[in-house]
PLY file of the C-alpha trace (Angstrom):
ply
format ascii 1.0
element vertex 253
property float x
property float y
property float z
element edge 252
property int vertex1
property int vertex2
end_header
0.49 17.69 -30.48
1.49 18.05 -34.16
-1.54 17.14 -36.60
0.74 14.66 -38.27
1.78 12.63 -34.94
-0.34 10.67 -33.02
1.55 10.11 -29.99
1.58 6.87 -28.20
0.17 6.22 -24.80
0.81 3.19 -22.46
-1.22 2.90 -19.26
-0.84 0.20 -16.67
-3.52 -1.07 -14.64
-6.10 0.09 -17.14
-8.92 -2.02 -16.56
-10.98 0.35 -14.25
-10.88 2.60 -11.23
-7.68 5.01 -12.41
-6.23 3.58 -15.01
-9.59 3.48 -16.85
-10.01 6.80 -16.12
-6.87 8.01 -17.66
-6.88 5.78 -20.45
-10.26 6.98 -21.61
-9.28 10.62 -20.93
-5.90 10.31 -23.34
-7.96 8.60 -25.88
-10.36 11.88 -25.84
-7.70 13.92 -26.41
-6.19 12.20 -29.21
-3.67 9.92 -28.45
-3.19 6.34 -29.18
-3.80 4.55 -26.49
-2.48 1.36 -24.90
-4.18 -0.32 -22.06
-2.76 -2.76 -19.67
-3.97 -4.84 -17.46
-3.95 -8.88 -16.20
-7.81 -8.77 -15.94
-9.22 -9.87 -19.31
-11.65 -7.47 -19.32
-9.40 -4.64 -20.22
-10.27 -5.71 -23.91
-14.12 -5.03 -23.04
-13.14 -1.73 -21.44
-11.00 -0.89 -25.13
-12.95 -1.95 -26.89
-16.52 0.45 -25.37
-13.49 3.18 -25.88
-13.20 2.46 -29.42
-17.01 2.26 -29.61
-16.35 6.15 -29.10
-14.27 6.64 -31.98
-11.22 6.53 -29.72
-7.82 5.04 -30.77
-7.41 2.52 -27.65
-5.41 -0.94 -28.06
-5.82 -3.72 -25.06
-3.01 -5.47 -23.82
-3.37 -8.18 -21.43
-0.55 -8.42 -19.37
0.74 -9.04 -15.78
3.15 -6.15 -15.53
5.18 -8.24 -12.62
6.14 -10.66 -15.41
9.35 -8.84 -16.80
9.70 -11.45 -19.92
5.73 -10.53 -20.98
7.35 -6.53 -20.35
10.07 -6.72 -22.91
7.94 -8.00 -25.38
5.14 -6.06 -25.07
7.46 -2.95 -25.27
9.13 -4.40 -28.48
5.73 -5.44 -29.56
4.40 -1.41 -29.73
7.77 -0.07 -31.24
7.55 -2.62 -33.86
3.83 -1.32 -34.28
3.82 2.22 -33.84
7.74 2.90 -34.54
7.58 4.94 -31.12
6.89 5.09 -27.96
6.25 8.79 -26.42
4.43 8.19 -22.74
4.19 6.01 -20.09
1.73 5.97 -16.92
2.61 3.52 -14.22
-0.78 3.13 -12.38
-0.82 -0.25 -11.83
-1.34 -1.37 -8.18
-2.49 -3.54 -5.83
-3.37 -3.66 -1.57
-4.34 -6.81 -0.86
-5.56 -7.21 3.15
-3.19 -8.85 5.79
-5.19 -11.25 7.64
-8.06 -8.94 7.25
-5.67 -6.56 8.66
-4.57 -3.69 6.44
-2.57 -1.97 8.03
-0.55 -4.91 10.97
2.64 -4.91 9.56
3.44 -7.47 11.92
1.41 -10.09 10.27
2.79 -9.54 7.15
4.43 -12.02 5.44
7.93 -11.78 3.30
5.71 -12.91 0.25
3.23 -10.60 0.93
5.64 -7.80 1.58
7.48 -9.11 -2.36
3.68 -9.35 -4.15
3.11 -5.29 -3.70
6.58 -3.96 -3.92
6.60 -6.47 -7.41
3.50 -5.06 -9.14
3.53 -1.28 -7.28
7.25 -0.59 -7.52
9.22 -3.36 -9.35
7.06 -3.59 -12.19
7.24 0.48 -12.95
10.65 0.06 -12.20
11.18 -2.01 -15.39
8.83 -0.56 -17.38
11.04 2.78 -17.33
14.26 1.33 -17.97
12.71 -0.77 -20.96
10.67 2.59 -22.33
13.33 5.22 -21.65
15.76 4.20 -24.94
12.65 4.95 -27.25
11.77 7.56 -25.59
16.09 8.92 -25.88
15.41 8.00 -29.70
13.23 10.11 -29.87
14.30 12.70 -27.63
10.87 13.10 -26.29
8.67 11.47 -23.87
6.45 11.81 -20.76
6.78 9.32 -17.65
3.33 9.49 -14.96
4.26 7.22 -12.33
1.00 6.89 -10.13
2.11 7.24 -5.75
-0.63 8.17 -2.90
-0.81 10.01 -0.25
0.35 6.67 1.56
3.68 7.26 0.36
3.50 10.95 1.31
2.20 10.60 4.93
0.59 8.66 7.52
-2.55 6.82 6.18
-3.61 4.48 8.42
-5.66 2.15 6.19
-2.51 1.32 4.28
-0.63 -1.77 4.48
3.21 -1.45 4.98
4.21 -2.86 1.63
1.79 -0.25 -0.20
3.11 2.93 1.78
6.54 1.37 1.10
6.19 0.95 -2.67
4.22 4.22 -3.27
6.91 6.46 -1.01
9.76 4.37 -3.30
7.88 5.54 -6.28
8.36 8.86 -5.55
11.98 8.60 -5.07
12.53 6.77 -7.86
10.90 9.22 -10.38
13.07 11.69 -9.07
16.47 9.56 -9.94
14.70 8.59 -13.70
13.51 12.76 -13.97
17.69 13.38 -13.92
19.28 11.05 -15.87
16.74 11.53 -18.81
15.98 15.72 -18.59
18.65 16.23 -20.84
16.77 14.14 -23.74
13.58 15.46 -23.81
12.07 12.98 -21.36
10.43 14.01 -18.21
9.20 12.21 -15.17
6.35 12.76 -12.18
4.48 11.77 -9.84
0.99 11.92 -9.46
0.04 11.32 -5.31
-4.07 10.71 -5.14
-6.04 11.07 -2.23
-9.46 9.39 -1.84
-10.57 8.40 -5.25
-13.64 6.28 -6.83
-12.22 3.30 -7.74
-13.17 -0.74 -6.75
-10.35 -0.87 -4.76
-10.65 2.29 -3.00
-14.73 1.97 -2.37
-14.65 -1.09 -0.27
-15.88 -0.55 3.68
-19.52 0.06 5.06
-21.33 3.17 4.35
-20.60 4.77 7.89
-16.25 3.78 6.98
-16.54 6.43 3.60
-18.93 8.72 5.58
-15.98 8.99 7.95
-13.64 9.06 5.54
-15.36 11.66 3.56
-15.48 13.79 6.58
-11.99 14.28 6.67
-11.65 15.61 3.06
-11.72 19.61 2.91
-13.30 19.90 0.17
-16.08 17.15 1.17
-16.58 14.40 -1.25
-14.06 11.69 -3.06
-12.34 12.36 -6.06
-13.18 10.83 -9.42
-10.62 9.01 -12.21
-11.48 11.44 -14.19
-10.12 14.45 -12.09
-6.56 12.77 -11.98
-6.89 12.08 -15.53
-7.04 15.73 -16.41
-3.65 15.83 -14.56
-1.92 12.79 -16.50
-3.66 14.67 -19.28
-1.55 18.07 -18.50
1.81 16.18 -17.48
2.00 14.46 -20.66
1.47 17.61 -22.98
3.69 19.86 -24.19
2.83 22.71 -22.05
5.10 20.30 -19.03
7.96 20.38 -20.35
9.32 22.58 -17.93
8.12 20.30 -14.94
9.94 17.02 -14.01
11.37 15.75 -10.83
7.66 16.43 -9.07
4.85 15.03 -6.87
1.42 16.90 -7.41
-1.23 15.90 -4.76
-4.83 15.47 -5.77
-6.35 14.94 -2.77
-9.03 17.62 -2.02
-6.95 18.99 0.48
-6.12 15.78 2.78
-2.17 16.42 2.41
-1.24 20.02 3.02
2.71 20.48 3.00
0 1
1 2
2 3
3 4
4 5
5 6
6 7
7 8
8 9
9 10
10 11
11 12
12 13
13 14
14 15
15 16
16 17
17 18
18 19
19 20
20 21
21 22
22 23
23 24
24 25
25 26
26 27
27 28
28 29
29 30
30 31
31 32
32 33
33 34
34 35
35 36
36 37
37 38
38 39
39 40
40 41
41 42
42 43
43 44
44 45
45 46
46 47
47 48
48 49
49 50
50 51
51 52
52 53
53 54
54 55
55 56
56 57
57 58
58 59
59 60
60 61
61 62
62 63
63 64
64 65
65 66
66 67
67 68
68 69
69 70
70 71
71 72
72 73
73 74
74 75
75 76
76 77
77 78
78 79
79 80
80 81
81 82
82 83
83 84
84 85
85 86
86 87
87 88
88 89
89 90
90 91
91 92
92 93
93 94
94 95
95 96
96 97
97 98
98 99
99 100
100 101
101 102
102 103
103 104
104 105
105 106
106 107
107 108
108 109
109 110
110 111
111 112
112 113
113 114
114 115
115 116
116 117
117 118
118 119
119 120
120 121
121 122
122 123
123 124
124 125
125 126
126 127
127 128
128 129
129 130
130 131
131 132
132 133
133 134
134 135
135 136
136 137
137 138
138 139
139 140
140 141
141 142
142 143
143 144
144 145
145 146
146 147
147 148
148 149
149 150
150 151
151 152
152 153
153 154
154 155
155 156
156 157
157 158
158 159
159 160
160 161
161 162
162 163
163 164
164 165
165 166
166 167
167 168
168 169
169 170
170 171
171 172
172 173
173 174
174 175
175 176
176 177
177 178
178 179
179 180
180 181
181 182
182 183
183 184
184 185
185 186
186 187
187 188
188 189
189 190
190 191
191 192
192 193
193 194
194 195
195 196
196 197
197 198
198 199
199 200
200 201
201 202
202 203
203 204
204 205
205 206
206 207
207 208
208 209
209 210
210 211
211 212
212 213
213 214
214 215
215 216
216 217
217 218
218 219
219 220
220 221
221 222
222 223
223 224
224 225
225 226
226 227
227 228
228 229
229 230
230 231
231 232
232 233
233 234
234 235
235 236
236 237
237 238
238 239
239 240
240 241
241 242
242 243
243 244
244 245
245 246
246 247
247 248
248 249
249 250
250 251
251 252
């Protein structure tokens, strides 16, 4: 990054787990930082950051509202005067009935919640972003899958699998219209990582679970940080149009 530029970072669903993790490792490294979130305490999480001597901003924001989306993206142009990356890690998987993964209870609202704030949401956040980032003829695009939309997972809901295989797909159509500008696009898929929603189950569910990672433990925010970290740099500009599993070795293709 040129000395003079402090690019500027937006990540979604920054109030812990992932999105935490990302935001504080982008902050280290020198960008500006935006963090997003509908939980209040995204502006507790900044503001420890900044506590640090990092350059991280709080937004609180449901990113399924696509008014509040507009003008928080008009809100950091006006601000910053540009807008150079954008990680969609926002996401949610709430139970069905206490059954994750019977698609059979599921209902159509259900189904709409997740595919809103795991797919729709990152949906409009690109189209919105992408013009400042063709201004500019530069920008970086993270949009956060799983191995749920890569495989079989059978503690995944329907409506999560659905929305995290779409976001792959999706990245790809977004990584060819905008190559040509300076603007690339990927995916990142995560295995088994730390995060609140991810560590929920008895002690004997993540010993199992654990078991069936190669490498033998659970990845931490940090670890796929150091990959948002690499995919927004300079040094990617030759990679768009990709998925890159971090999953210790769970998804072998």
């Amino acid at each position: 990054m040129n000395s003079k530029t402090t690019r500027v970072a937006a990540v979604t669903g920054a109030a812990g787990g992932l999105g935490l993790g990302i935001a504080a490792r982008l902050g280290r490294a020198g960008y500006q930082v935006i963090a997003i979130d509908r939980a209040p305490h995204v502006e507790g999480e900044a503001e420890a950051l900044r506590r640090e001597g990092l350059k991280v901003d709080a937004v609180v924001l449901d990113v399924s509202d696509e008014d509040a989306v507009r003008r928080m993206v008009a809100d950091i142009d006006a601000r910053h005067g540009r807008f150079d990356i954008l990680v969609n890690n926002a996401g949610i998987h709430p139970k069905i009935d206490g059954e994750r993964n019977s698609f059979l209870k599921m209902t159509t609202p259900q189904w709409n919640e997740v595919i809103g704030v795991n797919l729709t949401s990152a949906f409009v956040l690109c189209r919105e972003v992408a013009p400042l980032m063709r201004r500019q003829k530069w920008g970086r695009i993270v949009n956060m899958s799983s191995r749920a939309g890569r495989t079989l997972v059978d503690t995944a809901g329907i409506h999560y699998a659905a929305a995290k295989a779409g976001m792959i797909g999706m990245t790809r159509i977004i990584a060819a219209e905008v190559a040509a500008d300076g603007i690339t696009a990927n995916c990142i898929a995560p295995g088994r990582i730390s995060s609140p929603m991810t560590d929920q189950g008895s002690d004997a569910q993540r010993a199992m679970l654990v078991g069936r990672i190669p490498v033998g433990r659970i990845g931490t925010p940090d670890e796929i940080g150091h990959v948002v970290e690499f995919l927004v740099s300079e040094d990617s500009a030759y990679l768009t149009g990709t998925v890159i599993d971090v999953n210790g070795g769970t998804y072998m293709c």
